[in-house]
Phi, psi and omega in degrees: 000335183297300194293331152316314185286306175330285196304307190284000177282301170319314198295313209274351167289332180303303214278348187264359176274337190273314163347292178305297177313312092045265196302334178287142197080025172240137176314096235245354163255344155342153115070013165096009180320321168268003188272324192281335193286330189281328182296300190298296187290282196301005193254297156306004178265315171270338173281342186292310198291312209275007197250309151334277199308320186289329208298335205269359187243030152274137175276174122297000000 
């Protein structure tokens, strides 16, 4: 189950790297895009940690 938590901590660091790359060049204040995109990172940003944190208390 550990190695699990693993692979989905990678993936989600991946789509969030891809995100960022992503985001240039668009107007990011537009349509509230950005309010919405830093609400969206920071709520994965506490799901990343608390998923870290949670790991040594997964068995296998």
């Amino acid at each position: 189950m550990s190695h699990q938590v693993d692979r989905v901590l990678d993936e989600v660091d991946t789509a969030l790297r891809q995100l960022r790359r992503s985001m240039r060049g668009i107007p990011v204040r537009r349509e509230g895009l950005k309010a919405m995109h830093d609400k969206m990172a920071k709520s994965m940003g506490q799901l990343t940690v608390a998923l870290d944190d949670a790991r040594s208390t997964i068995k296998n």
